[in-house]
C-alpha positions in Angstrom: 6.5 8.3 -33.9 9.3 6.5 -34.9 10.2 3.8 -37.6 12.1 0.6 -38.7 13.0 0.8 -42.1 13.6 -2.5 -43.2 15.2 -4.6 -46.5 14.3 -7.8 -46.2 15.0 -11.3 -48.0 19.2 -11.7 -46.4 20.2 -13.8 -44.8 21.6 -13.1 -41.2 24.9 -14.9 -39.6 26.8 -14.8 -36.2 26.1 -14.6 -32.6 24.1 -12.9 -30.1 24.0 -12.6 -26.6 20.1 -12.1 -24.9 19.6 -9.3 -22.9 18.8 -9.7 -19.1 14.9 -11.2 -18.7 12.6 -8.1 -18.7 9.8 -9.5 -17.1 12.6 -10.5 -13.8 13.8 -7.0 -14.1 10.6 -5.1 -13.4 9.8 -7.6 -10.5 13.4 -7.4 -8.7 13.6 -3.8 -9.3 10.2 -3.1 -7.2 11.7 -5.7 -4.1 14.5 -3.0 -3.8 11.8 -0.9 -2.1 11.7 -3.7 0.6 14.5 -2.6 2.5 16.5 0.6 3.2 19.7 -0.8 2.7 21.9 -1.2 -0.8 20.5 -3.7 -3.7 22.7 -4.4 -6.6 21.2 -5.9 -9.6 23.1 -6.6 -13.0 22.5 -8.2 -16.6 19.5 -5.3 -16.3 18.4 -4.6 -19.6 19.0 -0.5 -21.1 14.7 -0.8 -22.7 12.1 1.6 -22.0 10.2 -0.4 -19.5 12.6 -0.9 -17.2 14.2 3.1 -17.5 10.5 3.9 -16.9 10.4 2.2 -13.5 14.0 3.2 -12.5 13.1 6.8 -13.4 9.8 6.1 -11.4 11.8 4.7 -8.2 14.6 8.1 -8.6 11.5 10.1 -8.1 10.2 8.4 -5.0 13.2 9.0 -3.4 15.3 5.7 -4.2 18.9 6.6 -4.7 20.2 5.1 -7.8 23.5 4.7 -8.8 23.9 3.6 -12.7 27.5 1.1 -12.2 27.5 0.7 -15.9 25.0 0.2 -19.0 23.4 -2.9 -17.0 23.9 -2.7 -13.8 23.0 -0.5 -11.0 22.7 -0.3 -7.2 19.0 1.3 -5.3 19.0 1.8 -1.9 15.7 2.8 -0.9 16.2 4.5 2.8 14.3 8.0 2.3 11.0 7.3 0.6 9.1 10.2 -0.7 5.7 8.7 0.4 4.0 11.9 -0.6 5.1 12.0 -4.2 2.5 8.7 -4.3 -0.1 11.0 -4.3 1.5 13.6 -6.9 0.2 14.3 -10.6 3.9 12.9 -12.2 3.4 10.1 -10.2 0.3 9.6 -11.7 1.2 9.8 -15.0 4.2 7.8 -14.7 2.6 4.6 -13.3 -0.3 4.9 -15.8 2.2 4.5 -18.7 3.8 1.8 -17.3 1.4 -1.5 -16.5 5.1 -3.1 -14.6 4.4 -0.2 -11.8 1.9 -2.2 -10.5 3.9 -4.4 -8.9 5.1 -1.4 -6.6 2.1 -2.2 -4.5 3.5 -5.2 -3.0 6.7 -3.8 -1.5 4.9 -0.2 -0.3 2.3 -1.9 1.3 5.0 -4.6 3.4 7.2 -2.1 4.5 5.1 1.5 4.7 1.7 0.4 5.0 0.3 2.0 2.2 0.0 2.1 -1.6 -2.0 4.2 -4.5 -2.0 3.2 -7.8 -4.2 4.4 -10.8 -5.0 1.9 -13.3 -1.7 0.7 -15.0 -1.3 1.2 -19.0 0.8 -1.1 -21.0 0.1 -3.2 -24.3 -2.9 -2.7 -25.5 -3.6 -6.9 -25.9 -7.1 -7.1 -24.2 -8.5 -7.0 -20.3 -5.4 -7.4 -18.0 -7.2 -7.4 -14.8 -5.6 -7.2 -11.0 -8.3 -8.5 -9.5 -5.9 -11.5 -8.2 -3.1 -9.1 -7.1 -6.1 -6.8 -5.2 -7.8 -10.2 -3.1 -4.4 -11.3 -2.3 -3.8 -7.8 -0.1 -6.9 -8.4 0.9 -6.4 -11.8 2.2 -3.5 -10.2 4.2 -5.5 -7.7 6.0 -5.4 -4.9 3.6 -8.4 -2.9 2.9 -9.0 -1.8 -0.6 -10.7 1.5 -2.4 -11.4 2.4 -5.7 -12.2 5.9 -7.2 -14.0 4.8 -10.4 -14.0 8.9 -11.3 -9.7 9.0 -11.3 -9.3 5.5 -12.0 -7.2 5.4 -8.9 -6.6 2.2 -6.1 -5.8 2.6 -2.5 -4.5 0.0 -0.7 -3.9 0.2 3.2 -2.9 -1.6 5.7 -1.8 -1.0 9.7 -0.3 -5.0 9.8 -0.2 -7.4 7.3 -1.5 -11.0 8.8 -0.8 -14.4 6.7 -2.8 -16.8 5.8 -3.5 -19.2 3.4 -4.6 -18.2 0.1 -5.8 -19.9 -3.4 -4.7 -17.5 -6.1 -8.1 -17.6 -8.7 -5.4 -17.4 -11.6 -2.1 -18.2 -11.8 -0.9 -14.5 -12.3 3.0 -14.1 -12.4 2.5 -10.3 -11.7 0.0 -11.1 -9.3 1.8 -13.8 -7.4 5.1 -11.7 -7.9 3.2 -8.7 -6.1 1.8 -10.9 -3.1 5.1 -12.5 -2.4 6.7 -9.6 -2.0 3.2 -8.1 0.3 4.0 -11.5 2.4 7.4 -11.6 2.9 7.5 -9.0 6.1 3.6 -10.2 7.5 3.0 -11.5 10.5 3.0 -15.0 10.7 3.0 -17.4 7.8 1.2 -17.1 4.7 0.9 -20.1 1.9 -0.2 -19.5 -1.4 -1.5 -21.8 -3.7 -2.1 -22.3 -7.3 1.2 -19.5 -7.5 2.5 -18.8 -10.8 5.8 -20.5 -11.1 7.7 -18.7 -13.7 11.9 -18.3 -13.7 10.8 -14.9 -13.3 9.3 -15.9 -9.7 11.9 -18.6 -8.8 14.7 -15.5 -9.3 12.1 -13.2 -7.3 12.4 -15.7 -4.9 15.6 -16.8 -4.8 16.5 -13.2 -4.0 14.2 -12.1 -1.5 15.7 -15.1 0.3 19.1 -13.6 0.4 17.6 -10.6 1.4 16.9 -12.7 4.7 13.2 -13.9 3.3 12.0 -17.0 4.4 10.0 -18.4 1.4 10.2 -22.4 1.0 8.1 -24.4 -1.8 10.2 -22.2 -4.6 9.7 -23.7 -8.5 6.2 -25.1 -7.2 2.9 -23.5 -7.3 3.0 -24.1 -3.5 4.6 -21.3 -1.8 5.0 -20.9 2.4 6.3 -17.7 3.4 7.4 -17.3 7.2 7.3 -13.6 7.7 9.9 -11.4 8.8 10.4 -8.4 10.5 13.2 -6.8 7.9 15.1 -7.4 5.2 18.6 -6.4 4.3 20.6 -5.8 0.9 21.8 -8.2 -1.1 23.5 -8.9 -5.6 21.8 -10.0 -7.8 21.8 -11.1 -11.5 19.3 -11.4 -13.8 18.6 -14.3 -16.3 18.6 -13.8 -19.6 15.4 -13.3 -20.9 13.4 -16.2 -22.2 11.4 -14.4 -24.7 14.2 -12.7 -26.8 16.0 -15.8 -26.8 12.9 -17.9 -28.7 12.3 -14.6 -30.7 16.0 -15.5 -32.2 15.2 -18.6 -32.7 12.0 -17.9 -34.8 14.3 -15.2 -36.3 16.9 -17.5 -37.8 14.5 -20.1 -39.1 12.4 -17.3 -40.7 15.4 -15.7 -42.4 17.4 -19.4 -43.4 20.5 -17.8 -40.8 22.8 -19.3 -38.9 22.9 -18.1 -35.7 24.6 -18.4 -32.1 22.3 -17.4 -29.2 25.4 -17.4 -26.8 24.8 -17.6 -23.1 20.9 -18.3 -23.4 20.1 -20.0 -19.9 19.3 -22.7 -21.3 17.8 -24.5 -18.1 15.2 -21.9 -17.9 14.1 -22.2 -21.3 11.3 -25.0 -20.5 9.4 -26.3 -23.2 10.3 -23.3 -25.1 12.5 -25.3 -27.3 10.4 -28.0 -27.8 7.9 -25.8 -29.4 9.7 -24.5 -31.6 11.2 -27.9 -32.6 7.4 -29.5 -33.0 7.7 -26.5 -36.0 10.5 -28.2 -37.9 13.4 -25.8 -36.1 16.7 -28.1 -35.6 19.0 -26.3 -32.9 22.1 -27.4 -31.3 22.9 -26.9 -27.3 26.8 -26.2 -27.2 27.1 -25.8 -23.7 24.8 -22.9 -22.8 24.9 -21.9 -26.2 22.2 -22.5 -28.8 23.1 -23.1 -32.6 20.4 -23.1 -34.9 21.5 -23.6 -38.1 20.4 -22.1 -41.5 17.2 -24.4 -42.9 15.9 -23.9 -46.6 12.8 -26.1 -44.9 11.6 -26.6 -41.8 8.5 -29.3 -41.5 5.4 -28.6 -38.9 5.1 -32.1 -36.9 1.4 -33.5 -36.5 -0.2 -35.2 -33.7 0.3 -38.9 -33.8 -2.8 -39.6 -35.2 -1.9 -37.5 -38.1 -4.0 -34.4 -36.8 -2.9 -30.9 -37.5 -0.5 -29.5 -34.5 -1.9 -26.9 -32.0 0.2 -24.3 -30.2 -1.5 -22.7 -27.4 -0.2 -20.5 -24.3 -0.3 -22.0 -20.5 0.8 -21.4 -17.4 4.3 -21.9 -16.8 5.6 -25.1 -17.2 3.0 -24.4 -20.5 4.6 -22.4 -23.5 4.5 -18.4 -22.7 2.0 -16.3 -24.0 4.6 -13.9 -24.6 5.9 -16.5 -27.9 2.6 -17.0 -29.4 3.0 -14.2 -31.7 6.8 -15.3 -32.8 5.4 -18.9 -33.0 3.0 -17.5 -35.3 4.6 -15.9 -37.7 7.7 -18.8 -37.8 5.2 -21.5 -39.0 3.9 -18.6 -42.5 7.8 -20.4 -44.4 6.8 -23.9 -42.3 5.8 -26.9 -44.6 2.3 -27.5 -43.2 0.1 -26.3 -41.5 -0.7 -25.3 -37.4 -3.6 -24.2 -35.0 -2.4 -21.0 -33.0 -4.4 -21.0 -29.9 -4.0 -17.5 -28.0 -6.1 -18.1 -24.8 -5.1 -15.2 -22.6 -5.7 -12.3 -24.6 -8.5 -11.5 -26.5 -6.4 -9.0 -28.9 -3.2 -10.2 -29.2 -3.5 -11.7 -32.8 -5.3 -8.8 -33.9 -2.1 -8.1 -35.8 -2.2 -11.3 -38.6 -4.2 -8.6 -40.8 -0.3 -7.1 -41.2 0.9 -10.6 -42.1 -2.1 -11.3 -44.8 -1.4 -8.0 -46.6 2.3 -9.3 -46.7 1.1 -12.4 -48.6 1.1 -15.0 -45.7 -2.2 -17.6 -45.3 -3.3 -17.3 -42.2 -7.0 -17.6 -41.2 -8.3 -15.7 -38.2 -10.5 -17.8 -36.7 -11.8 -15.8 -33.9 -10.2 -13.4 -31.2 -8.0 -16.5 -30.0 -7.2 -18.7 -32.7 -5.4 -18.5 -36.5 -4.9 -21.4 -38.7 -1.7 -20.8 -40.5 -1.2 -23.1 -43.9 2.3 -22.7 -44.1 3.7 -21.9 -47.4 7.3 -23.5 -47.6 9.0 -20.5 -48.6 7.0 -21.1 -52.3 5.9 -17.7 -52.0 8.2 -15.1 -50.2 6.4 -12.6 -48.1 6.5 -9.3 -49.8 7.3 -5.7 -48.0 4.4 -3.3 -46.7 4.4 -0.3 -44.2 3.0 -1.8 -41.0 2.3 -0.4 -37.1 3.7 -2.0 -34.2 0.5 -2.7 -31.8 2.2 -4.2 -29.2 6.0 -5.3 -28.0 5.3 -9.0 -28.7 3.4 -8.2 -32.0 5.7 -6.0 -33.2 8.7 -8.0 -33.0 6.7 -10.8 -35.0 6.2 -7.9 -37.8 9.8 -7.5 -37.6 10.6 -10.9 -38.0 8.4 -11.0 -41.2 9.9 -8.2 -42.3 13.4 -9.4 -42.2 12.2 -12.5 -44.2 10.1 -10.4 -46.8 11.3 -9.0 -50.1 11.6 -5.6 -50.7 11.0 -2.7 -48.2 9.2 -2.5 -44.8 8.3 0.1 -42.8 7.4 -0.3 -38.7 6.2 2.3 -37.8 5.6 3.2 -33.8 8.6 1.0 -32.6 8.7 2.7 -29.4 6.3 -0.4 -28.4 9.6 -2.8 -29.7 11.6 -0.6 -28.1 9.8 -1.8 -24.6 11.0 -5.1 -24.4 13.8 -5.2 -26.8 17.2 -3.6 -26.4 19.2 -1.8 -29.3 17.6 -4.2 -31.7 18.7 -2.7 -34.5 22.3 -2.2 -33.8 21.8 -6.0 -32.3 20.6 -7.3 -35.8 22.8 -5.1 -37.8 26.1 -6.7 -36.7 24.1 -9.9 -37.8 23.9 -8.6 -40.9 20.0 -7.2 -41.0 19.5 -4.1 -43.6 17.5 -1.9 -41.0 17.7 1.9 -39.5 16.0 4.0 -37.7 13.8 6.5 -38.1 
């Protein structure tokens, strides 16, 4: 297991440019599968998610050409369909929950799809009940082997129709688009997830010769189509590092660049962050966000204390709750944190007490943080990464803290985040690597 070793308490200058969107990357990277001829996607970000799945797709039979550091070309023309049913197949999909969304493309174009249950973060019941019905809704029968943990999806034609998705699941939408895009006939899909991450999934499949209309709604219509063909493509850069730099700079009093962020994806991401007393500058595509010895929490009009709370997209990502979090411990005042979708994802403020921060855990979805105003630093500890999202929070404390931190299991940052170390080091951070 290895370990950040961390001295905190400096402050951090100078830019830094996001990494391409991870959640975009393991979506596109599965469409490749939808056609046998060449797919060039760059801006991919070198994390262990992503490698994961391109490793996955190599061993299928995808022929993968690595162009440079972030960007690659797949062309998917042989297909191993029998490795599906391999024991390293097995394994490799179960340690990465992102394989699911191979299902999707499999099923369009070869008819057939197995799956065992996908791993991942360990943040509370991620179910794919949605993805599952929406196959089904297509004409795809389903099986389950409760011994193996195993699903089987099959299916001779794939029919549309119209569909109501019982959550807005980006994966699930994500893995139903793709399912839809070479049925017969034309499928709607309501209630979608509209993401950036499904708007590029979109957008691409359409130059892929896809005909999917209602894109950046939660109203999709998808006109099926017999093929698809090969196409570039770039990803964004990813939403969630970019608000994890912004929490970073406020946390640490830096002044930092995020150059390049995307800003028109962003959403209310910003906003959030400036309801917690964050000032930031757009300079071009560029954010500024300037160093702060205080940053106020806002309060409802009424003079009520603020709530935070995850949605779906155009609602503040689930993915920031943790960063949003631990931002407001140095705020002046005080905010509700309202995790809805996961039942264990602030399991982790237990790290953030022992580090001196008040924070009251009021159940499995909600913390009251009293923000302390930077009147009492945050003090070192030796802490476990639970999760990528977590454990980029505990980073972020521990960059602000006095004295020495430890991280340990950072492979779980290591997921979602790309050289962050060497990243934070050139912004002046005191961290290596164990």
């Amino acid at each position: 297991m290895k370990s950040f070793e961390i001295i905190g308490g400096k402050t951090l200058q100078g830019d830094i440019i996001p990494q391409g969107a991870k959640n975009e990357a393991l979506q596109v990277i599965c469409a490749c599968l939808l056609t046998s001829e060449k797919v060039s996607i760059s801006n991919i970000p070198d994390i262990q998610d992503v490698n994961k799945l391109i490793e996955l797709l190599s061993d299928l039979g995808v022929e993968v050409e690595k162009l440079s550091q972030n960007a690659y070309t797949f062309k998917a023309e042989n297909i191993r369909m029998d490795y599906l049913a391999s024991k390293k197949f097995l394994e490799q999909t179960t340690a990465l929950r992102g394989s699911v969304m191979l299902i999707g493309p499999l099923l369009a174009r070869f008819g057939k799809a197995y799956m065992p249950k996908p791993g991942g973060d360990k943040i509370g019941r991620r179910r794919l009940d949605t993805h599952i019905i929406g196959f089904q809704n297509l004409g795809a029968k389903f099986e389950y082997d409760f011994t193996n943990n195993i699903y089987t999806i099959e299916a001779k034609k794939l029919i549309g129709c119209e569909m109501l998705l019982d959550e807005a699941s980006v994966t699930g939408t994500a893995n139903i688009i793709m399912a839809a895009v070479m049925a017969q006939g034309i499928t709607t899909i309501f209630n979608a997830a509209c993401e950036p991450y499904i708007v590029q999934l979109c957008n691409m499949l359409n130059s892929m010769g896809a005909k999917i209309s209602g894109v950046r709604s939660n109203l999709l219509t998808i006109e099926g189509v017999s093929q698809l063909h090969g196409c570039e493509h770039r990803l964004m850069p990813d939403m969630i590092e970019i608000g994890s730099f912004i929490g970073l700079a406020a946390m640490t009093k830096s002044d930092i660049t995020i150059k390049d962020a995307g800003y028109k994806h962003l959403g209310v991401i910003p906003d959030v962050f400036k309801k917690l007393g964050i000032i930031m500058e757009l300079v071009g595509d560029d954010i500024h966000i300037p160093a702060q010895e205080e940053y106020k929490i806002e309060n409802y009009i009424d003079g009520s204390i603020l709530t935070i709370s995850d949605a779906p997209w155009p609602g503040f990502t689930p993915d920031l709750i943790s960063v949003a979090l631990v931002v407001a411990i140095q705020a002046k005042g005080s905010v509700l944190i309202h995790q809805k979708m996961f039942e264990s994802r602030l399991f982790f403020v237990d790290k953030l007490i022992d580090m001196g921060a008040k924070i009251i855990l009021c159940d499995p979805h909600r913390a009251t943080v009293i923000g302390m105003n930077r009147q009492n630093p945050l003090r070192g500890i030796q802490m476990t990464s639970p999760d990528i999202r977590a454990g980029v929070a505990l980073l972020i404390a521990a960059l602000s803290a006095e004295g020495k931190s430890v991280i340990h299991n950072i492979e779980q940052i290591d997921r979602g985040y790309q050289n962050i170390d060497e990243r934070l080091r050139k912004l002046g951070a005191e961290i290596i690597r164990k």
